[in-house]
C-alpha positions as CSV (number, residue, x, y, z in Angstrom):
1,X,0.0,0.0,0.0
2,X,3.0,2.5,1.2
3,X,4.5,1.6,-2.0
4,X,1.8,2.6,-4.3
5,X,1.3,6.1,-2.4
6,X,4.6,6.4,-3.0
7,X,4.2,5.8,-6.5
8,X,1.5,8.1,-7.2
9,X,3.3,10.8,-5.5
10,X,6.1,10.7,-7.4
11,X,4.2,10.1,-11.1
12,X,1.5,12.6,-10.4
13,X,-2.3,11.1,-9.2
14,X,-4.2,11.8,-12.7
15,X,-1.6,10.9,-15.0
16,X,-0.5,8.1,-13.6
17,X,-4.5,6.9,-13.1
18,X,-5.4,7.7,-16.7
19,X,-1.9,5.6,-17.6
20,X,-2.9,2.8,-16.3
21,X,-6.5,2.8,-17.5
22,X,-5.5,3.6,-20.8
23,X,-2.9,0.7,-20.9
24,X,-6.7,-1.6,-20.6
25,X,-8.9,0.3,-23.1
26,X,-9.5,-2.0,-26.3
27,X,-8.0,0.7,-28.7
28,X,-4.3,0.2,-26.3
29,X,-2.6,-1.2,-29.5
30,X,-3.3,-0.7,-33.0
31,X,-3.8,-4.5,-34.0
32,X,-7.0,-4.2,-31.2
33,X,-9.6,-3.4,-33.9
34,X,-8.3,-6.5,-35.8
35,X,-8.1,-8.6,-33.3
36,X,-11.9,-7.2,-32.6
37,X,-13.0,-8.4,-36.3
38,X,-10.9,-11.8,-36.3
39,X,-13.2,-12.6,-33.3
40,X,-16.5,-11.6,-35.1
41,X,-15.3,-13.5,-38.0
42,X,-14.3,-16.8,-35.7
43,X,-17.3,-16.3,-34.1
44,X,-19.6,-16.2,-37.6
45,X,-17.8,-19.2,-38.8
46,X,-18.5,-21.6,-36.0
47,X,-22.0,-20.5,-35.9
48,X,-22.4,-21.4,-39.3
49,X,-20.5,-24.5,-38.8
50,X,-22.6,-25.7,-37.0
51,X,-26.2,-25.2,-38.6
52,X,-27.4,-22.4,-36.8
53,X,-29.4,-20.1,-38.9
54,X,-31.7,-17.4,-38.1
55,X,-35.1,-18.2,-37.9
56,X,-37.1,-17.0,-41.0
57,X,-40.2,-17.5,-42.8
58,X,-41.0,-21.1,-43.2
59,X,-41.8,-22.3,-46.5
60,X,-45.1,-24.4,-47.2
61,X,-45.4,-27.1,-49.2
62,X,-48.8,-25.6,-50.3
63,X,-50.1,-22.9,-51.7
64,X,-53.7,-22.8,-50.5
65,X,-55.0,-23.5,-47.2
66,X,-58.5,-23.1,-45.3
67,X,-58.0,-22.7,-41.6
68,X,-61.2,-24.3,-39.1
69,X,-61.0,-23.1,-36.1
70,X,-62.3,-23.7,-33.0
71,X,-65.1,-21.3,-31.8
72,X,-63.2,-18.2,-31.5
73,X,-60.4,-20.1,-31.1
74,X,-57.2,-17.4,-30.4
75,X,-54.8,-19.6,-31.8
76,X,-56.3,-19.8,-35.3
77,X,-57.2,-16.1,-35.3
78,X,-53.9,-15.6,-35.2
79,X,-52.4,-17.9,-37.3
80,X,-55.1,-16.6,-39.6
81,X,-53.2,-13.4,-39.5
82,X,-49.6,-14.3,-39.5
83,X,-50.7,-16.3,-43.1
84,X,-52.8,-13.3,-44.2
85,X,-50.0,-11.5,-45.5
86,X,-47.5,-14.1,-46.7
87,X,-46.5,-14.4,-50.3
88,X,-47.4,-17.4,-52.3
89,X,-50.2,-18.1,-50.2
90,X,-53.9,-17.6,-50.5
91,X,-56.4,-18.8,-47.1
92,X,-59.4,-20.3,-48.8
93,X,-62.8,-20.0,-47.5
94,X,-63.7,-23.2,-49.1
95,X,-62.3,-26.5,-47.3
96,X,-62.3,-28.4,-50.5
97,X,-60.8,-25.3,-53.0
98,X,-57.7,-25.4,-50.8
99,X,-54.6,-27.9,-51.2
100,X,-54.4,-28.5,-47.7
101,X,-56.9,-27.7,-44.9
102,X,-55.6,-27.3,-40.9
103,X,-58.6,-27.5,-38.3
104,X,-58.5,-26.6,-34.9
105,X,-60.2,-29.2,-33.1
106,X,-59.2,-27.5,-29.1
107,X,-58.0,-24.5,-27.4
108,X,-58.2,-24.7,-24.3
109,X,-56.5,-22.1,-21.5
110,X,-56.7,-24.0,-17.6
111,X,-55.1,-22.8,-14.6
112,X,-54.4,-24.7,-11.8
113,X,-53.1,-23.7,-7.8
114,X,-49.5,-24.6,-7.6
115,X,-48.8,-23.6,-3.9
116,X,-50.3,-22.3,-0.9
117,X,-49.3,-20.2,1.8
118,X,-49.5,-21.3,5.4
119,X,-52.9,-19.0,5.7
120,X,-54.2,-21.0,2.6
121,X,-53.5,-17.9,0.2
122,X,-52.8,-19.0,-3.3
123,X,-48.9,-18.3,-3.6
124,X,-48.0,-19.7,-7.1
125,X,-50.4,-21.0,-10.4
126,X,-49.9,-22.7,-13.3
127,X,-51.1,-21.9,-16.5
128,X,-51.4,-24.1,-19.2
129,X,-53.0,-23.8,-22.9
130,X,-53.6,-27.1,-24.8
131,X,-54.4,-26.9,-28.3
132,X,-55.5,-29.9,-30.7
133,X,-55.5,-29.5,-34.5
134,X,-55.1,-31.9,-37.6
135,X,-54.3,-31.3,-41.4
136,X,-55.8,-33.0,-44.6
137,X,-55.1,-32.8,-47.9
138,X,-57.6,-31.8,-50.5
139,X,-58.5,-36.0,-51.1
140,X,-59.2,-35.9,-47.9
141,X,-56.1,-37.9,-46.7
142,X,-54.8,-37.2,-43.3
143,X,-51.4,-35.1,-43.9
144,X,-51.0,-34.6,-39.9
145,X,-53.0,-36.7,-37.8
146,X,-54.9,-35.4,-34.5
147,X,-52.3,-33.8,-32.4
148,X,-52.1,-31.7,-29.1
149,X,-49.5,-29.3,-28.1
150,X,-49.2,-28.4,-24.8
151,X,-47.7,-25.6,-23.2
152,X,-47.5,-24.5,-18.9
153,X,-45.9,-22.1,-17.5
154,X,-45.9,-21.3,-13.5
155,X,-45.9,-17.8,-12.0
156,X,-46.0,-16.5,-8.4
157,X,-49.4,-14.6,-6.9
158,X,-50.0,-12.0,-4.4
159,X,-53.4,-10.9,-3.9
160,X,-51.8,-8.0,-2.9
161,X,-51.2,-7.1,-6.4
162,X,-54.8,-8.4,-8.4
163,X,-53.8,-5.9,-11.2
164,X,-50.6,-6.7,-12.1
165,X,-50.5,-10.2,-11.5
166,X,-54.0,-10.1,-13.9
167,X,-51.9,-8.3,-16.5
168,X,-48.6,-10.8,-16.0
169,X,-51.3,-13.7,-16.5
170,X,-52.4,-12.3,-20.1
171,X,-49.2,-11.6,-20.7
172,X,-47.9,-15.6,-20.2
173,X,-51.1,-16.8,-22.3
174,X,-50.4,-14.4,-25.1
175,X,-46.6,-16.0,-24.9
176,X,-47.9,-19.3,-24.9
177,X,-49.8,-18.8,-27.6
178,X,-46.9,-17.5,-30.0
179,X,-45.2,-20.6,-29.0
180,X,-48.0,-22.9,-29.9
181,X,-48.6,-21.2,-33.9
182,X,-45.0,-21.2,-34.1
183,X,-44.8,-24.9,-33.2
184,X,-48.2,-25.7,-35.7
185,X,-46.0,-23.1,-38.5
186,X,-42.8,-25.5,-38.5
187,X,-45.3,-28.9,-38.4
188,X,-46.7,-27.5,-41.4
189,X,-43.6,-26.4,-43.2
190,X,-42.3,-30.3,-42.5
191,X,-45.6,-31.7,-44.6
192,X,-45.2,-33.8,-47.5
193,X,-48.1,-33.9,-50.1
């Protein structure tokens, strides 16, 4: 400790500060900014090495489709939507106009008490959403047979806090459900007709 009092004393407190910090800045030494690129470029390399890819717009093997929802099912109103706009694609009204014909058959959003406190206060719920759907061709033929994805997530409750919790609950449906079209998007990307 003496030592580096000393030290600064004799070099001068703000220049000999401002040395030292300098000496760790990542522009110190002018091969920094390539050393800086080689890293990105290692970095881009090994991701593409090893079949990452960003996530994009899945292709269909279709290019009509009639969506049957549930009643008022929230799942295929939105995947109604997300298909709306794509390119190459036209959403039928007509089950047998279309190549390929995706019916929701469930969507169902249940809740159900995780933990209690000692006063028997709710403390923690789990939310789950469970949605059924199937896809046939325009023959009829089933291209994905009757299937059920089912998502839960869990999340902590204070009655304290009815408002927020309410809006943290809509919140963790509303993420559940992206997950579930996204999941129904890449089964139909992966049909064969």
């Amino acid at each position: 400790m003496r030592r580096a009092a000393k030290w600064f004393a004799m070099a001068g407190r703000s220049n000999a500060f401002h040395f030292h910090l300098s000496r760790f800045t990542p522009h110190s030494s002018p091969c920094a900014p390539l050393r800086l690129h080689l890293a990105a470029l290692a970095l881009a390399v090994l991701l593409t090495g090893c079949g990452f890819q960003l996530r994009g717009e899945q292709t269909l093997p279709f290019s009509t489709l009639h969506i049957a929802g549930a009643a008022a099912s929230p799942v295929a109103l939105t995947l109604t939507r997300m298909l709306q706009g794509r390119s190459g694609l036209t959403l039928t009204a007509d089950a047998k106009s279309a190549q390929a014909a995706l019916e929701i058959l469930n969507d169902a959003r249940e809740r159900h008490i995780l933990a209690l406190s000692g006063a028997g206060k709710v403390r923690e719920f789990e939310l789950r959403q469970r949605v059924s759907f199937r896809v046939r061709g325009a023959d009829g033929k089933e291209l994905i047979p009757p299937n059920e994805i089912v998502i839960t997530r869990s999340f902590a409750f204070n009655d304290a806090q009815v408002l927020a919790k309410e809006a943290e609950e809509a919140m963790l449906y509303k993420d559940m459900q992206d997950d579930i079209v996204q999941q129904i998007m890449r089964r139909l990307a992966a049909v064969r007709l």
